[in-house]
MARDO-954929 format. One line per field, with one value per residue: x, z, y of N, C-alpha, C in turn; residue in three letters. Coordinates in steps of 0.02 Angstrom, whole numbers, plus 50000, padded with zeros to 5 digits. Example, Ala and Ser with C-alpha at 12.3 -4.5 7.8 and 13.67 -1.06 7.14 Angstrom:
nxx	50660,50642
nzz	50390,50354
nyy	49716,49888
caxx	50615,50684
cazz	50390,50357
cayy	49775,49947
cxx	50660,50645
czz	50390,50394
cyy	49835,50002
r	ALA,SER
This chain:
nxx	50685,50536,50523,50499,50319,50166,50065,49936,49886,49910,49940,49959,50093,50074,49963,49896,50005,50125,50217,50351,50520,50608,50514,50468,50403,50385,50292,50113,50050,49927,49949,49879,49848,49825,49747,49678,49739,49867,49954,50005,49912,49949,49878,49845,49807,49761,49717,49622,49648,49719,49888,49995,50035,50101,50161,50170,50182,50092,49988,49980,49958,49965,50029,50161,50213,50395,50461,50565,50526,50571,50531,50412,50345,50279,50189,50194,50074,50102,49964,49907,49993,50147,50245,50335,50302,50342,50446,50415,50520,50446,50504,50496,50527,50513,50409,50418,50453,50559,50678,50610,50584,50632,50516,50434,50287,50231,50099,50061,50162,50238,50321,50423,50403,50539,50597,50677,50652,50564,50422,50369,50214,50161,50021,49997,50049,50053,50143,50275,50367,50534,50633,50776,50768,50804,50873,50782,50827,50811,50800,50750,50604,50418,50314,50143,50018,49907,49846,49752,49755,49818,49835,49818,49895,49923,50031,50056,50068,50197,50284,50287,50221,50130,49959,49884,49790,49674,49605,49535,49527,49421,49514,49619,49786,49905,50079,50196,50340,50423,50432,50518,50427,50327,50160,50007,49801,49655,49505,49357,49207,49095,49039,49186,49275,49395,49463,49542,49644,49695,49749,49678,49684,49721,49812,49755,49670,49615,49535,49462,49407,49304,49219,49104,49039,48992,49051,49122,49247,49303,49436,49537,49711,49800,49761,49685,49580,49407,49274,49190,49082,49029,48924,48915,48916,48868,48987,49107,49266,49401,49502,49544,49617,49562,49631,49671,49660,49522,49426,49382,49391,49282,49272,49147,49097,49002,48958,48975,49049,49208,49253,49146,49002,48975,48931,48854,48782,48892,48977,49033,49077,49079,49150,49184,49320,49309,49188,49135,49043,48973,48938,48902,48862,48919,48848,48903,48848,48745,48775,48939,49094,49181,49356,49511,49627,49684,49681,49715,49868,49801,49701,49580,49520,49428,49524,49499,49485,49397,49346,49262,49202,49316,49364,49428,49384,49364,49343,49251,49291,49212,49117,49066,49055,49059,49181,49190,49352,49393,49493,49624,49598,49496,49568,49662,49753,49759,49887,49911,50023,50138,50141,50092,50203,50311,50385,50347,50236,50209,50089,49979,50011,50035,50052,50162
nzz	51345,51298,51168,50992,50936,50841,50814,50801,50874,50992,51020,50916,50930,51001,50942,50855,50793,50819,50903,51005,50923,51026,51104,51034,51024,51151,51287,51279,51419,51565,51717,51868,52020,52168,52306,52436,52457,52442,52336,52167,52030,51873,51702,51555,51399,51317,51349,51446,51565,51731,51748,51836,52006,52138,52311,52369,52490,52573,52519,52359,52231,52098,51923,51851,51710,51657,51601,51484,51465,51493,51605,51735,51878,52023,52140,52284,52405,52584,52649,52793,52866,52997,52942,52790,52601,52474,52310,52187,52051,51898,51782,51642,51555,51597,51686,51807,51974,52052,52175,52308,52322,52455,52501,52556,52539,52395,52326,52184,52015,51903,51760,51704,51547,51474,51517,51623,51767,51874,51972,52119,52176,52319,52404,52559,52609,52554,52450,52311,52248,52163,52079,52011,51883,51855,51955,52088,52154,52296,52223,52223,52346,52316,52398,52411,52478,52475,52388,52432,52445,52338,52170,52035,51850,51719,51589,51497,51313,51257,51380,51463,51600,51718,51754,51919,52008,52153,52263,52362,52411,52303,52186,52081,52028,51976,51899,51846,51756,51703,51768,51902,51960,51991,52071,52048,52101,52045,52109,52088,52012,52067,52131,52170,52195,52089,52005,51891,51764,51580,51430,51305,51112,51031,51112,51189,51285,51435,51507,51664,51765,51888,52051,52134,52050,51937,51825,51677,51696,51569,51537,51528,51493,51474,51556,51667,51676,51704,51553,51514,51521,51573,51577,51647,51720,51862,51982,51921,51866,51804,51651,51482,51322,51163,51038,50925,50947,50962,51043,51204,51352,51489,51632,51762,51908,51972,52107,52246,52335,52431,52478,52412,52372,52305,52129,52099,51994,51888,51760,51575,51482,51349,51263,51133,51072,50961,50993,51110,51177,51240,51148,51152,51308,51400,51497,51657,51646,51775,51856,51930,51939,51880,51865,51845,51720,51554,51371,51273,51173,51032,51017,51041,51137,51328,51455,51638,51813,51911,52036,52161,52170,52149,52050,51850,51701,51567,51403,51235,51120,51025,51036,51168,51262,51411,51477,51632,51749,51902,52009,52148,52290,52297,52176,52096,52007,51858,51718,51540,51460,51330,51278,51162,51085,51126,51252,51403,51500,51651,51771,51723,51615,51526,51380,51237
nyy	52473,52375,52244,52292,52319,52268,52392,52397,52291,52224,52090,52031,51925,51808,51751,51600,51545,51556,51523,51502,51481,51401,51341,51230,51054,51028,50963,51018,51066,51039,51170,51162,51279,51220,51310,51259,51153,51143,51091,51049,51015,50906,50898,50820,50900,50838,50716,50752,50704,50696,50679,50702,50751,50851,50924,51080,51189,51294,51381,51397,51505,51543,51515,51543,51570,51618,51770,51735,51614,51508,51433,51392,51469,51420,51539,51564,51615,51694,51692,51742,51669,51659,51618,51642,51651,51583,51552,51419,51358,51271,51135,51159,51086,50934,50933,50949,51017,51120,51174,51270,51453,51557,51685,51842,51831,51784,51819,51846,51876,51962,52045,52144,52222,52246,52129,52154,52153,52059,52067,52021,52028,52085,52046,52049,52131,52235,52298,52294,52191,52231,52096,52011,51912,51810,51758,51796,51887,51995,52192,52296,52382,52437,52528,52530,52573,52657,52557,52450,52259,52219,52158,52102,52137,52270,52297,52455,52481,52523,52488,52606,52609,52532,52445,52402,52342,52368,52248,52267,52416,52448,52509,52572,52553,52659,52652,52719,52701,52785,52892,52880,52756,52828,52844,52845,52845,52782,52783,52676,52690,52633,52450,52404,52277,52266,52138,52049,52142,52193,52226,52321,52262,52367,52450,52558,52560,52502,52324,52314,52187,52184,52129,52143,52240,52171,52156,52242,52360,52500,52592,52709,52724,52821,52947,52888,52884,52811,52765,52698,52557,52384,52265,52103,51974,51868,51916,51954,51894,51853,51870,51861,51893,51821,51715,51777,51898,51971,51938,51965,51834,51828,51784,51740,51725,51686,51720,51836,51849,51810,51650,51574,51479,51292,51248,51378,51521,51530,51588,51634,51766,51822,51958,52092,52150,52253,52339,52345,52266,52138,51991,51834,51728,51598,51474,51381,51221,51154,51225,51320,51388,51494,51550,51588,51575,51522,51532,51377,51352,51343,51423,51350,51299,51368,51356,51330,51393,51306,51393,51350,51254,51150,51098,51089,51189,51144,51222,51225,51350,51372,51339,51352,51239,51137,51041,50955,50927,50814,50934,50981,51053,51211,51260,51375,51531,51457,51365,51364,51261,51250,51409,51523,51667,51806,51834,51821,51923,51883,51836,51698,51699,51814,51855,51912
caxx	50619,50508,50532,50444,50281,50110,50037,49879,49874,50000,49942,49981,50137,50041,49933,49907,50023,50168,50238,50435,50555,50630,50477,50465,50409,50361,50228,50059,50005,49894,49951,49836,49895,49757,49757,49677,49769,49920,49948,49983,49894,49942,49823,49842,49723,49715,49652,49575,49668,49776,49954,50056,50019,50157,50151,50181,50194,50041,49949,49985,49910,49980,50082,50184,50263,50452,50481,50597,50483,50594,50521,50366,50352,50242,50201,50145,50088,50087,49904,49924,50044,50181,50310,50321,50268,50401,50423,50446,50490,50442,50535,50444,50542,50499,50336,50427,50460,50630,50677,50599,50645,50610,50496,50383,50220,50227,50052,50070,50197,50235,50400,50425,50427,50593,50636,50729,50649,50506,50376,50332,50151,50164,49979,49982,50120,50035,50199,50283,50449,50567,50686,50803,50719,50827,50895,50745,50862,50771,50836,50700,50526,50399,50253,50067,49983,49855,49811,49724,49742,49862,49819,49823,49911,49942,50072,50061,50098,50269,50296,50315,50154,50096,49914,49862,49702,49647,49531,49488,49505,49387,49552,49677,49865,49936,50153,50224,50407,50466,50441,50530,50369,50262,50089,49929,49775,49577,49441,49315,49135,49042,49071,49226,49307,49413,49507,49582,49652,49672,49729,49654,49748,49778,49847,49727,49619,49614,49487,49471,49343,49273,49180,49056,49005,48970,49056,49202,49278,49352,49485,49579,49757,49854,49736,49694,49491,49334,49271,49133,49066,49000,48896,48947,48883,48900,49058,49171,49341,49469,49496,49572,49606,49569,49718,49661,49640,49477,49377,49400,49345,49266,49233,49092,49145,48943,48958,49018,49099,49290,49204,49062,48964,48959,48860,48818,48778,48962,48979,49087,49049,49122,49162,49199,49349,49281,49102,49148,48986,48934,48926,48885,48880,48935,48828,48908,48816,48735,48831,49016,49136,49252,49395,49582,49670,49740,49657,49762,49894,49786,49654,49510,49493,49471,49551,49488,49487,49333,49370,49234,49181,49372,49352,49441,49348,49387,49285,49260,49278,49176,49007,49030,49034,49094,49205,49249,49400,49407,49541,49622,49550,49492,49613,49660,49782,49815,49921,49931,50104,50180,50093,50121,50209,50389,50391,50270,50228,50180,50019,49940,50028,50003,50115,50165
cazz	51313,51259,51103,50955,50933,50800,50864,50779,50876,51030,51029,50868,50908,51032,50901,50853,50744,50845,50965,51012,50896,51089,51143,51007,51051,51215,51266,51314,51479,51611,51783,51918,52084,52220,52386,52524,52473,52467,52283,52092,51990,51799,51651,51473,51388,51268,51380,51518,51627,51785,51759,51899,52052,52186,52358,52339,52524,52606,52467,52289,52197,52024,51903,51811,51659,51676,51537,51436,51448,51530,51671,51768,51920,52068,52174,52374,52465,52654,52666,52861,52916,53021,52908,52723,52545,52422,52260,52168,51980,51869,51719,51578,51488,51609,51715,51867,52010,52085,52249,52346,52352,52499,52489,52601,52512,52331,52316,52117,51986,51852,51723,51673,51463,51446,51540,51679,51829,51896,52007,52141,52219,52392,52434,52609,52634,52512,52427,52237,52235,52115,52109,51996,51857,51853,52027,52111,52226,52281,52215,52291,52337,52301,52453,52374,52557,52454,52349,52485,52396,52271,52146,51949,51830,51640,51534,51442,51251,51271,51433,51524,51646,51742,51799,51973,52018,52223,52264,52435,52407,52247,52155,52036,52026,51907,51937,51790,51782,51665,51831,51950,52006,52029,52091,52032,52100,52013,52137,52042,52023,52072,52132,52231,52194,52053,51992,51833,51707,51536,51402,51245,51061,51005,51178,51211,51345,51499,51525,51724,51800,51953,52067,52144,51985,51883,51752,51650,51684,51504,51579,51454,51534,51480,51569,51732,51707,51684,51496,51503,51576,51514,51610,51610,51742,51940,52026,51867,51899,51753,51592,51437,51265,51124,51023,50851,50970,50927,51085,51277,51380,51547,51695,51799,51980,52012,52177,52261,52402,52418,52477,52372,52370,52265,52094,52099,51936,51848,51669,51545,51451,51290,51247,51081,51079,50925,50984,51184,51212,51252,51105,51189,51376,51416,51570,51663,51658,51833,51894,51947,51973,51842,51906,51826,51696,51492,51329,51230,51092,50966,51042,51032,51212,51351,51526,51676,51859,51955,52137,52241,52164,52153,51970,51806,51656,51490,51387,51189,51112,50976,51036,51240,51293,51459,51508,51682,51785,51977,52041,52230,52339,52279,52114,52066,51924,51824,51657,51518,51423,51297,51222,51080,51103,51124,51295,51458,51561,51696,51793,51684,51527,51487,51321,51187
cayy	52471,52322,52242,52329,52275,52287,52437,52376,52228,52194,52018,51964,51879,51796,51734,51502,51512,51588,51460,51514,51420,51351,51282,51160,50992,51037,50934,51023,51029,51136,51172,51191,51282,51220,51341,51245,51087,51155,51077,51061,50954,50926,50889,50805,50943,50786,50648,50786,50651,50705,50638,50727,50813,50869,50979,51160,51227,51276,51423,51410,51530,51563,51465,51595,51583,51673,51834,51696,51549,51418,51425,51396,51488,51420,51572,51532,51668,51670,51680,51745,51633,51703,51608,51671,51647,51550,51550,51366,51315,51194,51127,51149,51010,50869,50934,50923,51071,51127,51204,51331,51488,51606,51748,51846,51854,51802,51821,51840,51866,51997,52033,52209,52224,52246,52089,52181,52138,52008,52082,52001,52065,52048,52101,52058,52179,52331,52321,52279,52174,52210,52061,51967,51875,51726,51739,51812,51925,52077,52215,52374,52383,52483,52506,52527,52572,52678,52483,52371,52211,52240,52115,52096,52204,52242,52358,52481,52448,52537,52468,52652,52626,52460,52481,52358,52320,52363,52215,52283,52468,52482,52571,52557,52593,52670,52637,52742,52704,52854,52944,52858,52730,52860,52822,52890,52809,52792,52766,52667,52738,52565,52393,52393,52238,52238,52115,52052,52175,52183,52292,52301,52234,52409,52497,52632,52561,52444,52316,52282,52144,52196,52046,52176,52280,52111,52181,52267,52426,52528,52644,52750,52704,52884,52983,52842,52881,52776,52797,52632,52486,52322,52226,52025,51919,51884,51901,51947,51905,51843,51924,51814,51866,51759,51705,51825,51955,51995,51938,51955,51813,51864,51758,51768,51664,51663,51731,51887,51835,51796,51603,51556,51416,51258,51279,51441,51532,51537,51594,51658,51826,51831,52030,52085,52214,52319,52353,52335,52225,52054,51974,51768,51696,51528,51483,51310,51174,51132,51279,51330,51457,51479,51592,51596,51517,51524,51502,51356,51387,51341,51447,51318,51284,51419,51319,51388,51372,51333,51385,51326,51178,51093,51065,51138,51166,51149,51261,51234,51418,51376,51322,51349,51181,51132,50995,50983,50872,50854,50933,50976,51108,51289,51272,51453,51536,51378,51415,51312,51273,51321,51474,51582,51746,51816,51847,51844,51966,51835,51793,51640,51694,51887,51842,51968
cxx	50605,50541,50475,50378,50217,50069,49960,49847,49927,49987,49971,50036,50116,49978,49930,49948,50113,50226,50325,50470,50573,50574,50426,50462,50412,50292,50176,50051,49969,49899,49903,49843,49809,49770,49740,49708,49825,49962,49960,49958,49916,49894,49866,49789,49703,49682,49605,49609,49739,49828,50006,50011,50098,50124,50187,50157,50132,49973,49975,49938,49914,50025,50090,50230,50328,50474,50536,50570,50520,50587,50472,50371,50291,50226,50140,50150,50085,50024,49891,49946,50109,50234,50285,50297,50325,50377,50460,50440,50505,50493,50508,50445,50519,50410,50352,50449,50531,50639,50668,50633,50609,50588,50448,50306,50225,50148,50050,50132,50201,50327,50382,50449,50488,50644,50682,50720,50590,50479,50345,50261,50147,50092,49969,50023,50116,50102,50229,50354,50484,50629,50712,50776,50742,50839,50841,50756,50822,50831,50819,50640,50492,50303,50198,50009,49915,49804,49803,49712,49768,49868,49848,49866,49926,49980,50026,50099,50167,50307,50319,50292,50149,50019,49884,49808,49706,49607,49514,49506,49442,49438,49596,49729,49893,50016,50169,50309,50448,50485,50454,50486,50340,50214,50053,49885,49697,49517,49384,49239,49065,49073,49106,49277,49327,49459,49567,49585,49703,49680,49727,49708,49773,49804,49809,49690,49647,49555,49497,49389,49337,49205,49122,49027,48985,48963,49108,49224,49323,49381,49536,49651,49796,49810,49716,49609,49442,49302,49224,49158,49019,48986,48918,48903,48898,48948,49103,49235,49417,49443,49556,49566,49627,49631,49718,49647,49585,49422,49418,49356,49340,49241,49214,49103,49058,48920,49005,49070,49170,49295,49159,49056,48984,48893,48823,48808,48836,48943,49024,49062,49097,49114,49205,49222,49305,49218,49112,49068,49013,48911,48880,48899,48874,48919,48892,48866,48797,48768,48893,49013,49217,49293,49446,49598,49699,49682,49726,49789,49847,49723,49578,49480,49511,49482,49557,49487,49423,49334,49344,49204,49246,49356,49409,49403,49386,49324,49299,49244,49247,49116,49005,49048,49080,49118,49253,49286,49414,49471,49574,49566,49544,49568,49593,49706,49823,49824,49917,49995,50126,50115,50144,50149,50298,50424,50327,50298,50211,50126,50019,49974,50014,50057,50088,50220
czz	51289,51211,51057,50946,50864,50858,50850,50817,50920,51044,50987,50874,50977,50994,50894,50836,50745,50904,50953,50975,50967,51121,51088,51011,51118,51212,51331,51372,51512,51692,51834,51981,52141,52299,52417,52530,52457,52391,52205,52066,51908,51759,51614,51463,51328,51274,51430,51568,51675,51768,51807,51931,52085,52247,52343,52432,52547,52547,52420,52276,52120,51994,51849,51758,51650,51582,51487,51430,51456,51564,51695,51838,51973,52126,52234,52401,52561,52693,52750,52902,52935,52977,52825,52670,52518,52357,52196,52094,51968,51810,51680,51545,51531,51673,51782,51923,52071,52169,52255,52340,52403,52500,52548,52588,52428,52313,52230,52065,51926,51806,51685,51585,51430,51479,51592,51762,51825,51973,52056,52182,52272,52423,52502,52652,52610,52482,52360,52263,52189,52119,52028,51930,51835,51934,52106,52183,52233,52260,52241,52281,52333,52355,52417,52431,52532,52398,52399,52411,52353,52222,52068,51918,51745,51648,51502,51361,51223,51327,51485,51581,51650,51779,51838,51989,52111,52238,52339,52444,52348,52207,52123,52033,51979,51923,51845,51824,51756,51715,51885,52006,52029,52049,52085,52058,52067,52075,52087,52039,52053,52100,52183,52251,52149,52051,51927,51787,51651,51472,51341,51176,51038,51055,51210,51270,51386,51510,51594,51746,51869,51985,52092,52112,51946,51815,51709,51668,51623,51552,51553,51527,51529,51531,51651,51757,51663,51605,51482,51555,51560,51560,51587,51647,51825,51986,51977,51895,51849,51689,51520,51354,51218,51067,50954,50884,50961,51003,51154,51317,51445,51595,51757,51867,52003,52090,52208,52340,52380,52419,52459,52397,52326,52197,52098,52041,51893,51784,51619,51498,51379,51236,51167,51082,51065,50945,51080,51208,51226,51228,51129,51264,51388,51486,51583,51682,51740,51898,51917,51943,51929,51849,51852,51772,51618,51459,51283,51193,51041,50980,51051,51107,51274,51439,51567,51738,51866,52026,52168,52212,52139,52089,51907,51759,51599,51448,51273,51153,51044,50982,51126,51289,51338,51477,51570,51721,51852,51987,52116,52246,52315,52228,52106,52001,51903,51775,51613,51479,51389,51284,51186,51114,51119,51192,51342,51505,51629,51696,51764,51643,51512,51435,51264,51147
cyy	52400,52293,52280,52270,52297,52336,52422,52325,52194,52139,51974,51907,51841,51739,51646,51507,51532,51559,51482,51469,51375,51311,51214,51089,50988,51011,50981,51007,51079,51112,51226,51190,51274,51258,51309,51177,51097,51093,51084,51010,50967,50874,50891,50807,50885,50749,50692,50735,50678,50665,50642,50756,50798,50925,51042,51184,51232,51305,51424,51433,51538,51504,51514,51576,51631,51713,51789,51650,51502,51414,51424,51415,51464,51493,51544,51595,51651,51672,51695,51717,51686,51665,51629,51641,51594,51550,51458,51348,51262,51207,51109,51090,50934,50874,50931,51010,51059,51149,51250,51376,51553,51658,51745,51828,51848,51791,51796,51866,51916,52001,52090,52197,52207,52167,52083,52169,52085,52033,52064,52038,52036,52102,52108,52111,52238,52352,52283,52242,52188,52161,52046,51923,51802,51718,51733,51856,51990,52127,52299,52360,52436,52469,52561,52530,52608,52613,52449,52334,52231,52170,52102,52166,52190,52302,52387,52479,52467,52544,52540,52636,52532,52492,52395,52368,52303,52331,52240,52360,52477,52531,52542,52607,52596,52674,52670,52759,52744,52875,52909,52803,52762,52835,52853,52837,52832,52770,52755,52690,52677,52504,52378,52340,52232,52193,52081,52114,52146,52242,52274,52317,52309,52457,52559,52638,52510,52413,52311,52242,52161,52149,52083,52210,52249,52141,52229,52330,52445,52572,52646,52746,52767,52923,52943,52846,52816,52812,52726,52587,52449,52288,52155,51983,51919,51860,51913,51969,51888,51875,51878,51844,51799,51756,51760,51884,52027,52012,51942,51905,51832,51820,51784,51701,51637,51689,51822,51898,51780,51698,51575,51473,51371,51265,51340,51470,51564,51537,51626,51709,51833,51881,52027,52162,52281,52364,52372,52322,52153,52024,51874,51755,51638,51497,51402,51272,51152,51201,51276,51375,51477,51539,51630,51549,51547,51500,51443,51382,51388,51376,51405,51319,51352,51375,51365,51345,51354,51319,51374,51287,51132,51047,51125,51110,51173,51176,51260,51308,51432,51385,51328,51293,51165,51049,50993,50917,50898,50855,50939,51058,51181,51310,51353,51469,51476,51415,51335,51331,51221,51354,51517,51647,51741,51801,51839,51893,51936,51823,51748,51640,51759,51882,51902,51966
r	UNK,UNK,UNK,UNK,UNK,UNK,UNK,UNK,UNK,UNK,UNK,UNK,UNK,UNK,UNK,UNK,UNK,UNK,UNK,UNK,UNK,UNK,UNK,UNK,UNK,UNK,UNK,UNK,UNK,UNK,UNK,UNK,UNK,UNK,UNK,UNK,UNK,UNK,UNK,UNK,UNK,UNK,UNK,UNK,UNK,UNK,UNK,UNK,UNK,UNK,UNK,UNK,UNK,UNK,UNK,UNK,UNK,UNK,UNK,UNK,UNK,UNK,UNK,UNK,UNK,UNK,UNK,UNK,UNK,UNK,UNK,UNK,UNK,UNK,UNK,UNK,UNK,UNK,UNK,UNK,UNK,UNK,UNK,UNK,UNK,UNK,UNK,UNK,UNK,UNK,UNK,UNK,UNK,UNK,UNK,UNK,UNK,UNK,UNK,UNK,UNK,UNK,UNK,UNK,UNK,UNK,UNK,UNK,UNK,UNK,UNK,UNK,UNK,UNK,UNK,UNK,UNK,UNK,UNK,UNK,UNK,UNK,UNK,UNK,UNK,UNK,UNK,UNK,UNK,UNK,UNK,UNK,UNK,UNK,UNK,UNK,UNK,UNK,UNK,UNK,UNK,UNK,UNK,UNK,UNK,UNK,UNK,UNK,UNK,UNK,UNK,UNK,UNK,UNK,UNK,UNK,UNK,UNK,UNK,UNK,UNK,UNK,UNK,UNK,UNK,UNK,UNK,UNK,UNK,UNK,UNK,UNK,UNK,UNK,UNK,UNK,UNK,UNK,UNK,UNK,UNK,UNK,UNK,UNK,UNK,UNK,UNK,UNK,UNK,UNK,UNK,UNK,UNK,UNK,UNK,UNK,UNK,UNK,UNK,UNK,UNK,UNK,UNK,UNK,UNK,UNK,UNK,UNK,UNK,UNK,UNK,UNK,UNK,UNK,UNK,UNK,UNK,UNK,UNK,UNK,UNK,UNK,UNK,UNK,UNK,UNK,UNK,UNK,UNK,UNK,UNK,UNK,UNK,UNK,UNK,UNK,UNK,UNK,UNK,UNK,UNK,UNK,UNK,UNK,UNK,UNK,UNK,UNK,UNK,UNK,UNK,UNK,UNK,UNK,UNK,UNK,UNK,UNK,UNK,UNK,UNK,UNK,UNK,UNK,UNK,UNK,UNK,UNK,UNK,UNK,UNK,UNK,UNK,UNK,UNK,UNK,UNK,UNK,UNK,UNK,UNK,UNK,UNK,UNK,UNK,UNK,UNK,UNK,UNK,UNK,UNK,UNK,UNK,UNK,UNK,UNK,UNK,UNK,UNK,UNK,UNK,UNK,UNK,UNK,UNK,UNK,UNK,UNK,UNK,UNK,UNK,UNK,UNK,UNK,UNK,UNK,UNK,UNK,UNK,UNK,UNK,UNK,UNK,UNK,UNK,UNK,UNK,UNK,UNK,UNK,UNK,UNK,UNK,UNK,UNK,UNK,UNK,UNK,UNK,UNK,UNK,UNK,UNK,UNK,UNK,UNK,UNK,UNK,UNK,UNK,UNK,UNK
């Protein structure tokens, strides 16, 4: 089982003011994995100024934080190449990235509660890895042929249940591991593309972003049904709480295709747990596409991708305001690091 947690509130230790005694004096940074350039770039979120990049294989997509936090995980999927995915880390302490290590399809990245395994999502394969979480040895898989696009995923707040997000069925997987990885699935009532999920600070619900419904799915997670839906903006695709675990931020990509355009109408929806509205929207300036990414430790800033204009933004979470830095080609889940919290669950940072 997990560690215990505030049932009031499974973010709190997650919270500014929470930073791991070990990652003390770790200096700030935000890594951004670029897919068509085959790429990381890093950022000082103090100057906004690129200080590193490196090659990363052909698709980087994620930059995962590992369930102990010494580790940054590059994940490369194989994007339909006939040779495979890899998975490559960085070292937190010097910014730098190690050797490869061989996978089919690490599309994206997860770390079961208790710390016991690391997840790889291999969606081109409709199948779950469980491997290793230092070694990254498989150890069994779990095939998801009813999830086209097996994508995003969150816990449940006593880690029995993982629920995945189908971006090309319209469905969600419910993987409850009491019962042996069962599978339940939700056919969604609209939309059709979800993608980020999201579960809310006191455990009872699931948000999910869906890029064709332009807009949130609530979905009571014991039960695996639809129970609301919150309009946001067009193309919603990442899902961010804020560090007091009060607000969810919500990006809007601008576009509903997997390709968009340059400048298209990108924005950020900024949901307010208690009430489950749409309390402010953060259009971008001139337009973008803001995708993937991490709100800072100190929560002020929310750091985001923007995938089809080859930019990240920096977003002040006070007043909106956008500052953006060019980066390589169709940047996707960048992470920033350190963050607050005990443990991650992977992707970007799902810390708790």
């Amino acid at each position: 089982m997990p560690p215990a947690v505030d049932r009031s509130n499974l973010y709190s230790e997650a919270s500014a003011d929470r930073i791991n005694p070990s990652l003390n004096g770790l200096k700030p940074l935000v890594y951004v994995p670029n897919v068509k350039s085959g790429d990381v770039y890093v950022i000082d979120p103090a100057s906004f100024e690129v200080v590193n990049r490196f090659k990363i294989g052909h698709s980087p997509q994620h930059v995962v934080p590992s369930w102990d936090l010494k580790t940054l995980w590059v994940t490369e999927s194989s994007e339909g190449r006939r040779t495979g995915g890899s998975l490559v880390p960085i070292d937190p302490q010097t910014g730098k990235p190690g050797s490869p290590i061989p996978v089919p399809d690490a599309y994206n990245m997860y770390f079961t509660p208790n710390g016991a395994f690391a997840i790889i999502v291999a969606e081109a394969y409709k199948r779950l890895e469980f491997r290793d979480p230092q070694t990254m040895a498989l150890r069994h898989s779990l095939n998801v042929r009813d999830c086209p696009g097996i994508n995003h995923a969150d816990f449940s707040i006593d880690g029995r249940y993982a629920i995945f997000t189908c971006e090309f069925g319209g469905r969600l997987a419910k993987i409850d591991f009491s019962k042996g990885d069962a599978v339940q699935i939700l056919k969604l009532s609209k939309g059709g593309m979800p993608q980020d999920i999201r579960i809310s600070p006191d455990g009872k619900t699931f948000y999910v972003a869906d890029m064709m419904a332009d807009g949130v799915f609530v979905i009571d997670g014991e039960t695996l049904s639809e129970i609301g839906f919150i309009p946001t903006g067009i193309g919603t695709h990442g899902l961010y709480p804020s560090r007091d675990g009060r607000k969810l931020y919500a990006t809007n990509r601008g576009s509903h295709r997997i390709n968009g355009l340059r400048n298209g109408p990108g924005s950020v929806s900024v949901i307010d747990f208690a009430t489950r509205s749409v309390e402010s929207t953060w259009p971008i300036p001139g337009g973008g596409s803001p995708d993937m990414g991490q709100v800072s430790a100190d929560g002020e800033r929310l750091w985001l991708s923007g995938r089809f204009d080859d930019v990240v933004y920096a977003i002040d979470t006070k007043t909106g305001t956008v500052h953006s830095i060019p980066v390589g080609r169709s940047p996707h889940g960048l992470t920033v690091w350190p963050q607050p919290g005990r443990y991650s669950l992977g992707h970007t940072g799902n810390m708790r």
